[in-house]
N, C-alpha and C positions, 0 to 999 in steps of 0.2 A: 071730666076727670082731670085731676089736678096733675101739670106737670112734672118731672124728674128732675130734682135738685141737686146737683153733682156736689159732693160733699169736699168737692178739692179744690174746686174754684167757687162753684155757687152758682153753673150758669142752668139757666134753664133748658130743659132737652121735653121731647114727645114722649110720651106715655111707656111708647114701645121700643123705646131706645136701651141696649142691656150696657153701651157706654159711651160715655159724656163727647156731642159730637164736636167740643173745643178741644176738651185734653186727653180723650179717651183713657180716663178713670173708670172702671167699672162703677155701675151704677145700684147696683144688687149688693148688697153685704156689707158688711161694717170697712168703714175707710179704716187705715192704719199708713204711718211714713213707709211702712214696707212695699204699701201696694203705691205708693206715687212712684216711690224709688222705680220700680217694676214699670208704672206707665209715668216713666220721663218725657220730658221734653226731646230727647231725641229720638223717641219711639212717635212721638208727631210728627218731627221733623221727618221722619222716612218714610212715613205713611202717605204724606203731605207732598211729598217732591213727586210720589208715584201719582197720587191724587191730580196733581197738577199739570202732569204730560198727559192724562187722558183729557181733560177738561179740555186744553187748547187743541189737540184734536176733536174732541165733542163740537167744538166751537167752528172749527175750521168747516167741518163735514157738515154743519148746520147751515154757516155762512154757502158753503158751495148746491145744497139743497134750495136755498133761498134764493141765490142764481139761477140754477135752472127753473123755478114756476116764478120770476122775475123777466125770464128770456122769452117764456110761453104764454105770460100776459100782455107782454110789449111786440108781440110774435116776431121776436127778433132770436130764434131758436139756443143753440149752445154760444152766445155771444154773450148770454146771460150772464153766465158762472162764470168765464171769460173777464165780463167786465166787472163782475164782485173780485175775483182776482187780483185783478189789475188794481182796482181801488185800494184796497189793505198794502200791493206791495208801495205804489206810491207814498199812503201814508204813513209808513214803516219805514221810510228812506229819508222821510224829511223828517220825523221822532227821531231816527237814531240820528240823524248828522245834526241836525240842530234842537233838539229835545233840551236840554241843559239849561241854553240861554234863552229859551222861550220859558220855561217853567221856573227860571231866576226870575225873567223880566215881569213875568204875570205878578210873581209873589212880592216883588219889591225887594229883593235881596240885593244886596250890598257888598259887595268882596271886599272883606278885609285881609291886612297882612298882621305878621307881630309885632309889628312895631305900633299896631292903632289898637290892637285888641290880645295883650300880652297871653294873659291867664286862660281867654280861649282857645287861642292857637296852640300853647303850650299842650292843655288837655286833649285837643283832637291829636296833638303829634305822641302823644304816651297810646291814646287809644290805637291809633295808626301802627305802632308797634306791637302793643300786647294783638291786634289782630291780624295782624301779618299784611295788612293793606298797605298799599302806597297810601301816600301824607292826601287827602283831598283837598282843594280848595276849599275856601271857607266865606262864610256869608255870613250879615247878619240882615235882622227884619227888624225897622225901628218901629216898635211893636207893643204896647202893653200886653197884649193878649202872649200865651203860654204854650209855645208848640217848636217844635222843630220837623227836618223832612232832609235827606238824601234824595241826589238825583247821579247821571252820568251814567251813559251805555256799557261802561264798564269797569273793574277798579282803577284802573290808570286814567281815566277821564272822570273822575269821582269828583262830586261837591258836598259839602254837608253846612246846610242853613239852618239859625237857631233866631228864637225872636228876642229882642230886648229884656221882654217880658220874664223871658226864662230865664237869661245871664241874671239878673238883679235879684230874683226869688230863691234860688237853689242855691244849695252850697257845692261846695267842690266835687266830692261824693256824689251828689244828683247830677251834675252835670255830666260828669264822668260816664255816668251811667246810661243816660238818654247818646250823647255821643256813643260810647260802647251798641248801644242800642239799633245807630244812623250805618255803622260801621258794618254789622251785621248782614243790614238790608246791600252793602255793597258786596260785601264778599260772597254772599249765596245770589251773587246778579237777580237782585228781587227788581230792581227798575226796571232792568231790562224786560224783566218775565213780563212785569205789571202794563211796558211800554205794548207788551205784542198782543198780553188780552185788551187793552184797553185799544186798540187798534181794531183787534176782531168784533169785539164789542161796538166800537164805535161805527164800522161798514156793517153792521149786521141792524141796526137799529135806523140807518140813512134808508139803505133797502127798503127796511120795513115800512117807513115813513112815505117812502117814492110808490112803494104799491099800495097804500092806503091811501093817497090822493087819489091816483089814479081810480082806484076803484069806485071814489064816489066821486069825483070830477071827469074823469073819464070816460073811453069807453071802452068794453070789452071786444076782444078780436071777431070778426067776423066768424070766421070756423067756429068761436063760443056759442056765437046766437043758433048756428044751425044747428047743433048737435045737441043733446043733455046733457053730457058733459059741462054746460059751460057753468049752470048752477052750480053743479058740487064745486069747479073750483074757481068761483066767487066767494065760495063758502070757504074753501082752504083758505083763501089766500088772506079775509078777510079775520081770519083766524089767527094766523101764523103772522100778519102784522102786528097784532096787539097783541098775541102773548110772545113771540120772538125776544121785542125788546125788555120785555120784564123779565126773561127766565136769561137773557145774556148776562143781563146786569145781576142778579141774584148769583150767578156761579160769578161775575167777578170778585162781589163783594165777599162769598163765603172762602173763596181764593185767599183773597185781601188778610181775613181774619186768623187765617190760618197762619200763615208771613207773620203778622204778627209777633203772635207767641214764639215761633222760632227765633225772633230775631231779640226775643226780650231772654231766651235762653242764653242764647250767644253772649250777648251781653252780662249776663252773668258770670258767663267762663272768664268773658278777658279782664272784667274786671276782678273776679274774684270776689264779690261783693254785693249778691241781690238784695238787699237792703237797698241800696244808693237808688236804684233805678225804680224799683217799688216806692220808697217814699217821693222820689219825684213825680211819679204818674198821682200819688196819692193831692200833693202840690195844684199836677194839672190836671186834672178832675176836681178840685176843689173851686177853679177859678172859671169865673161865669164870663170874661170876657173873649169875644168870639174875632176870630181872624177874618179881617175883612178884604185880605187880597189872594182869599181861597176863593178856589171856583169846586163846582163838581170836577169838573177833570183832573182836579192836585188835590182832590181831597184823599186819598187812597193813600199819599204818601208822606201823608203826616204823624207823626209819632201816637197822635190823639184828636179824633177827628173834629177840623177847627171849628165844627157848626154848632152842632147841641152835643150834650150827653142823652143819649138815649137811655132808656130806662133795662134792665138786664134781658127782658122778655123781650122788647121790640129790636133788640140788638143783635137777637137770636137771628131774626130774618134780613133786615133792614138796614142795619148798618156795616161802616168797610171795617170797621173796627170790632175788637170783641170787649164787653165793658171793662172800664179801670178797675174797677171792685176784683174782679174775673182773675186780673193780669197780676191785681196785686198779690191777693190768694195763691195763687201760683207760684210767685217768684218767693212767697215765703216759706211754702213747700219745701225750697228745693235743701 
């Protein structure tokens, strides 16, 4: 049975969906500007923030289940969930205190002032205003390739990096607008949100990686062997490694997509102007050259994900992003 084409963006949904799980647009009945009006971008935006406190506890209560049959295969008892703990708050400590310059250093970004980069700085300090954020630091990526990305625990520790590539191809307007965009992501602390899953994420898939060695390099606990017990939870455990890590990463990335669209709404408000932002994603989605000091771990927080464009169906599941086509449709909506 053929998919459900959401008549406001165009993304693809399942069969039995009654509204669009990007912009929730009813999906039954004739579209009209009345029913977008009705399902806004801020009707996602508040769906999405609620969406996203339960997630990170889905996340948390998963990581701490994977603790304790972690604790029970190592027969090192509640030391388990203990030490799944202790791992996320460690790496949580050193993301927020040095998060910023490790994810400039990785990218290759460059701090500029106005005196080296007049017309950028100027536009992020208008956007800086019309958002109500302090001024961020500024960056550039000597870059052909087409992307920008916000980072900083919070808006007074704020950066916003743009690649070469972008400065030269956009005009004032588009730029405006991706800035407007980076601005967004600082003011509803989306870094920070993205820093905490991507933390839980990241100890929730180490875990699963440590008990799937063990399992097959290993051995199991004594008390396993005696009892029947010990199959069934060879079989959990062997279970809950390899799908653990696929189902963390799928709620970060549907996380991810969701951010997004909020932050390209946002950007609409301050600048007053979703044309600018729309035709620059139209810009960067057009351009085939790929950011080569992205990794998976910085991919999440780039304006437009610097690897491939995926196709709107595989984008559904699979990527951190939701398609350009998607965002564009939307932002002209509005």
């Amino acid at each position: 049975m053929a998919a459900k084409v959401c008549p406001r963006c165009g993304f693809y949904n399942s069969t039995f969906r009654k509204t669009c799980s990007l912009c929730s647009t009813p999906l039954d009945g004739e579209f009209s500007k009345e029913v977008a009006f009705k399902t806004s971008f801020y009707k996602v935006q508040s769906e999405n923030n609620a969406n996203s406190f339960f997630l990170v506890l889905f996340l948390f209560a998963f990581l701490i289940g994977l603790g304790f049959l972690f604790g029970r295969i190592f027969e090192i008892g509640y030391f388990g969930p203990i030490a799944a703990l202790a791992i996320s708050v460690v790496t949580t400590l050193i993301a927020y205190g040095g998060g910023k310059a490790i994810v400039m250093s990785i990218s290759g970004a460059k701090r500029v002032t106005e005196r080296e980069e007049p017309e950028f700085v100027h536009i992020v300090q208008e956007m800086s205003i019309a958002s109500g954020v302090p001024m961020p630091e500024t960056y550039i990526i000597e870059t052909d390739a087409m992307n920008a990305f916000a980072t900083g625990r919070d808006p007074k520790d704020g950066a916003v990096a743009i690649t070469r590539g972008l400065l030269n191809k956009l005009t004032r307007d588009e730029i405006s607008g991706v800035m407007a965009h980076e601005m967004a992501h600082i003011k509803h602390l989306d870094i920070r949100f993205s820093m905490l899953v991507g933390v839980l994420v990241g100890t929730i898939v180490m875990i699963s990686d440590w008990m799937m060695r063990y399992m097959f390099y290993g051995r199991r606990s004594s008390r396993d062997r005696k009892n029947g017990g010990g199959a069934v939870l060879l079989i959990v455990a062997i279970a809950l490694a390899i799908i653990s890590p696929i189902l963390a990463k799928l709620i970060q990335m549907a996380v991810s997509r969701k951010r997004e669209l909020m932050a390209d709404a946002r950007a609409a408000e301050f600048t007053r102007n979703p044309e600018g932002l729309a035709s620059a994603l139209e810009k960067i989605g057009a351009s085939s050259i790929k950011l080569d000091t992205a990794t998976r771990a910085t991919a999440h927080m780039f304006i437009s994900n610097p690897f491939k464009d995926f196709s709107k169906k595989s984008s559904a599941l699979f990527s951190t992003h939701p398609p350009i086509e998607s965002r564009i449709r939307l932002l002209r909506s509005m």
